[in-house]
Each structure stands twice: as C-alpha cells, then as structure tokens.
N, C-alpha and C positions, 0 to 999 in steps of 0.2 A: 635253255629254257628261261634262263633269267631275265632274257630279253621281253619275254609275254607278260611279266608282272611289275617291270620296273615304273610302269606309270598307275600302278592300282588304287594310288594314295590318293591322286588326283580325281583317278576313275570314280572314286566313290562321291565326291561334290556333288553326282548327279541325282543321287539321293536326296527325295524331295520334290523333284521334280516331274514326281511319275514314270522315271525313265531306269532303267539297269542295265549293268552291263552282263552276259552272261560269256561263263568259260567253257568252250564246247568241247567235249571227249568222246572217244566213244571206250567202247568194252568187246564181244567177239565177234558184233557183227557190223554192217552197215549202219543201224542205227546210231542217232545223233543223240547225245544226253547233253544240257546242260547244268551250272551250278553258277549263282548269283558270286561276281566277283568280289561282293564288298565282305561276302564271308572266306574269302582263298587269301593266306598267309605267303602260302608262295608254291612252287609244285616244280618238284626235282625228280629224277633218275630214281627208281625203288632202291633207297638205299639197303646193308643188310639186315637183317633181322633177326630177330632172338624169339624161337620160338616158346609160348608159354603154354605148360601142362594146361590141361584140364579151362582151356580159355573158350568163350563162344565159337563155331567152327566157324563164323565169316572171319574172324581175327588171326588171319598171320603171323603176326607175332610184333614185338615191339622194338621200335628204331631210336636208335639215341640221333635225337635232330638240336641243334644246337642247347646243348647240356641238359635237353628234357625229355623223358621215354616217352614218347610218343606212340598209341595201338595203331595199329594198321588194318583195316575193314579192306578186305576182297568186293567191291562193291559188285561185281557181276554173281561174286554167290548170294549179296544179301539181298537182289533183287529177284533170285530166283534161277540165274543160269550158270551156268559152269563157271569151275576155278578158273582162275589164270597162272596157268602153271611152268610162261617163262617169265621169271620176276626181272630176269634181266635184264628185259626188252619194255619191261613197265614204267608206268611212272604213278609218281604220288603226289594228292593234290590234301597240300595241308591246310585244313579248314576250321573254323573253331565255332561250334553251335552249342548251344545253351551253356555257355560258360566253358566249355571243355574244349580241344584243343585237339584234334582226332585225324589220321592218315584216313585218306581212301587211293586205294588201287584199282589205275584204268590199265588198258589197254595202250589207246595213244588220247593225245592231247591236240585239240585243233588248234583253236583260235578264238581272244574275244569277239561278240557281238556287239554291238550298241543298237536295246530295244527302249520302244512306251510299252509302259505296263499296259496299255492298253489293248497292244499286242499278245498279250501272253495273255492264254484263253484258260478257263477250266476243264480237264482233263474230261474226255465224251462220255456219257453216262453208260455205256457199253462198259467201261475199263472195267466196273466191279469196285467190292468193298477189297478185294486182294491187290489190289493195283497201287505199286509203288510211284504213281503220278500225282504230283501234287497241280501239274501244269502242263500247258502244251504252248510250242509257236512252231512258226512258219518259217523254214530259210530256200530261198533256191527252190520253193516246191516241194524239200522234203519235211517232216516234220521234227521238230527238235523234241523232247522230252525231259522235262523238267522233275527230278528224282524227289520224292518226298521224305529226306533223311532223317526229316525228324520222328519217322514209323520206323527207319532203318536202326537207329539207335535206340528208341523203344525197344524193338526188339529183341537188342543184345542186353540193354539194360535198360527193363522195366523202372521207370523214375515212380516213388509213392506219392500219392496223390492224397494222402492223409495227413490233412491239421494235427500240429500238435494239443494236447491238451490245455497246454499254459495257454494259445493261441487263442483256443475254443473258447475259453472263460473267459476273454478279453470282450467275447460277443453281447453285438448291440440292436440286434437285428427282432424288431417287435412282431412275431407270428400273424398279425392281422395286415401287416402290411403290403398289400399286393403287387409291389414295384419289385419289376424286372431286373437284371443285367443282359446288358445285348452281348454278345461273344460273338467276335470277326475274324475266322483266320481260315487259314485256303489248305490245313494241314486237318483232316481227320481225328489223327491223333491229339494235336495241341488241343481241336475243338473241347475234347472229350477228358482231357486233362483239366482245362480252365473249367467243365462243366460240374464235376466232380467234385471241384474246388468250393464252386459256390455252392452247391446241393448241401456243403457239411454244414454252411451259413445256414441252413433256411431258407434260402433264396432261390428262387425260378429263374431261369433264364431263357434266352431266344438267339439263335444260332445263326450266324450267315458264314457266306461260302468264300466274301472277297468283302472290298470297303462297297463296290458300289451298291453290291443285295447289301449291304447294312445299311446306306443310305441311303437307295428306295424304301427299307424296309420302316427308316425313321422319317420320312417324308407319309409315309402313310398311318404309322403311328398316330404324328403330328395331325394329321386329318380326322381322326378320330376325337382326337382329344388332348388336353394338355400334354404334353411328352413328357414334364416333370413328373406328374400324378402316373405314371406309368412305369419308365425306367431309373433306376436309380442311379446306372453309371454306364458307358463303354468299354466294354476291354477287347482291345483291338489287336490284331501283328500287323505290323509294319511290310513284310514282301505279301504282297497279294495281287492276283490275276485283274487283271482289269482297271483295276484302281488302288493304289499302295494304300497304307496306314498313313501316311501322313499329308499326302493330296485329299484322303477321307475326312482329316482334320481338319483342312482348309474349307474344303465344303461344308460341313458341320458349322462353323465357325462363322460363314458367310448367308448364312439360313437364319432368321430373326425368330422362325419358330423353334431351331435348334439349339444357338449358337450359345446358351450359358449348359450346355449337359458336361457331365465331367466325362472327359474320356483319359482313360490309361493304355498307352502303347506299351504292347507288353509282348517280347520278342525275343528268338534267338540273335540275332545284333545286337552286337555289344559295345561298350565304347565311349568317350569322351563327345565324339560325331553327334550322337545319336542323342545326348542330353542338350546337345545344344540347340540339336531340329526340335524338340520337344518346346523346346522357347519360340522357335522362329514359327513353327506352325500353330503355336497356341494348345496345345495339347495339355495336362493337368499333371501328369506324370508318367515315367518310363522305369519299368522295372525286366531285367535280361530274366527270360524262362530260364530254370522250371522249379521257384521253393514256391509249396503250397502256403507256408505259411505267412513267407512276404505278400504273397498275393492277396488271402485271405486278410493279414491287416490293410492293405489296401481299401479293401473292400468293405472294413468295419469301418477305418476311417472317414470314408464317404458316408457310410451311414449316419455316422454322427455329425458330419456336416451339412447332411440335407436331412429338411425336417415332415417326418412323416405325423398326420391329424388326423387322430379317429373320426370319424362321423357319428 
C-alpha cells in the first residue's frame, strides 16, 4: 500500500489549480467513495486496536501509529451501514481534518484519480438534509461519492460554536451597520458552524454552496450596488464542487468590481502549502477550522479595518 501514497507530496502541487486528486475505496458494497488526497497521511493494513469503554459506537478503538494513539472511525457505521466486522481484511486511511489526526476504516482501497474540480458536482437535491454527501463525480459511468466527514465527526464530537467572553468584549461591530459576510463551503455542517460564529458578532450573513454560487452571487451583488457598502468580508473553504477556494480567489481578484474584498480561506487543510497559496492567489488570510474564537477575531479585525458611515 505504500506504493499508492509515495508520490502524495507532489500530488498535492495541484492544489490551486482547480484540480484534486481523490483516493477511491469503497466499504460493503459496490459503491465507489472517494476522500481528497491532500488530506491522506498514508493508509496501511487495520493495524490492532485497543478498545475504549464507553467511546462513540462508530470508534473502534485506538491504534498506536507511529508513537501517536490514533481513533479509528468505522466509516460504513458512521454513514449509516453495517460494521466491518473482518478488521483483518480492512484497511485504514489516515487523514487529518480540522487539526486533528483521525483513522477511518474501509473495506478495500482502489486507486487514485486525477479530477477539475469542475467535475465534481454538488450532491442531487434528492440525497436530503441526512445525506453524508458532500459531493458527487463520474468515473467509468459509475458514480463516485464524495463523504462529507466533517458532519461525520460532528457527530462523534460536537465542536462548540460559542465565543469566548474575553473574545466577545474585544467587539467592534456598530448594530446599524448592514454589511454582510458571504460564507462559501460545500459542507452543511462547516456552513452552519461559520454561521453561528458570526450571528454572536451581530452580523448577518449569506451562504453559498461552492466558490462558483459565491461568485455569481458577488457578480450580482456587484450589480446592485457597491459590494463594499454591502459585504464586509469572505470566508471561504478551500475543497469545493465546481470551483475550489482558491481558483474563487483568483476570480475575485481579477474582477475590478470585486478584486479589493477581503477574503479569508478558512479550512480543514492544513499546512505550511496552504499559507503559501494564500500569497500566490492573493487571498487576505488562512486560518485551519474550527476555534470559534480565531474566527471571530478575524472577523473583528476586518471590522476594524474597513470603515463603516452612518448616514
């Protein structure tokens, strides 16, 4: 299995470019799941496991993987089907989201893809609000499925979504002020997380589903009216259906009606990589999900650098 991840490092260059690479597996049945390689650390054999009392029932138990306990997510329980109950025949694809560092358990392991995000569509409005789909593509005709982990770990641990106090009094945000934050991520969950965030500010916000509804939605903005006198900043993720966060950036950037708005790429990507695309595509800053109250100084910050005038 070493052989599948030995050129990851490289794999991830493509970042930027509107393009990913995904790792395909599947779990009990024919269907095809995939997982963005620039978040897979590497993926071995189910090593064993130490089971923990009283732990979420999708968690297995935890694997000592090079001198770090490591949990191990059943992902066919967390999306809803059956255990995998030969571990012997399993493998584990070690990934690390929102800072943290986390096994998931398939079945088998296929092979990378090399896709444009332009290919990977948003999930058919059939799937429901219960649907662990963050994303869909196409391979051969069949469909791949793209898992939306950051509701999967949600739901073993609920992350809080509440400003600290000390954070709170830091606030700069003037009650008459009617300017927005746009909110751009392809996860349900994160939407609803970042929404949260700014609700404690005072502040309204406007939701898209990927970069490119964020920037029809700021092209149409723009058409109404100033976009400053309107939005105060963007806070965007970076993996999204159709058009990434940082090709969003580009656009944005290349638009004379848009191109001075502050945007924040704000993501489970994490990394040295990612602060440096923050530079190459022009972007304002990058901060890794999920402390509400980084976010939230973010977000006073800006306030205080763009100037709102009563009328």
């Amino acid at each position: 299995m070493s052989g599948i991840m030995e050129s990851v490092n490289q794999r991830t260059q493509m970042v930027g470019q509107n393009r990913l690479e995904l790792l395909l597996f599947r779990l009990h049945s024919k269907q095809i799941y995939g997982i963005n390689v620039f978040k897979v650390k590497e993926v071995l054999t189910c090593p064993k496991l130490t089971i923990l009392p009283h732990s979420h029932r999708v968690i297995r138990g935890v694997a000592h993987i090079r001198g770090s306990a490591t949990s191990i997510i059943d992902m066919s329980m967390a999306i809803g089907g059956p255990r995998i109950e030969d571990t012997s025949t399993a493998f584990v694809i070690i990934a690390e989201y929102n800072r943290t560092i986390t096994g998931f358990m398939v079945n088998a392991v296929e092979r990378i893809i090399n896709m444009k995000w332009s290919e990977i569509l948003p999930p058919p409005k059939g799937a429901g609000k219960n649907s662990y789909l963050t994303a869909i593509t196409k391979l051969d005709e069949h469909i791949v499925e793209i898992i939306d982990v950051e509701q999967i770990l949600s739901e073993i641990n609920p992350p809080s979504t509440a400003i600290s106090e000390e954070q709170l009094s830091e606030g700069t945000h003037n009650p008459n002020d009617p300017r927005m934050v746009l909110i751009s991520d392809d996860s349900a969950v994160a939407r609803k997380q970042i929404q949260r965030t700014v609700e404690q500010l005072g502040i309204k916000s406007v939701l898209a589903k990927d970069g490119l509804e964020a920037l029809n939605l700021l092209k149409d903005m723009a058409q109404k009216g100033n976009i400053y006198d309107q939005l105060i900043m963007v806070i965007s993720d970076i993996e999204m259906p159709e058009m990434d966060g940082y090709t969003f950036t580009t656009e944005v950037r290349a638009d004379p009606d848009l191109k001075d708005l502050n945007i924040l790429l704000h993501t489970s990507l994490s990394g040295v990589f990612n602060k440096a695309m923050v530079e190459k595509v022009g972007a304002d800053n990058f901060i890794p999900k999920f402390d509400p109250d980084e976010l939230a100084a973010a977000v006073q910050a800006q306030l205080k650098d763009s100037d709102f005038v009563e009328e």
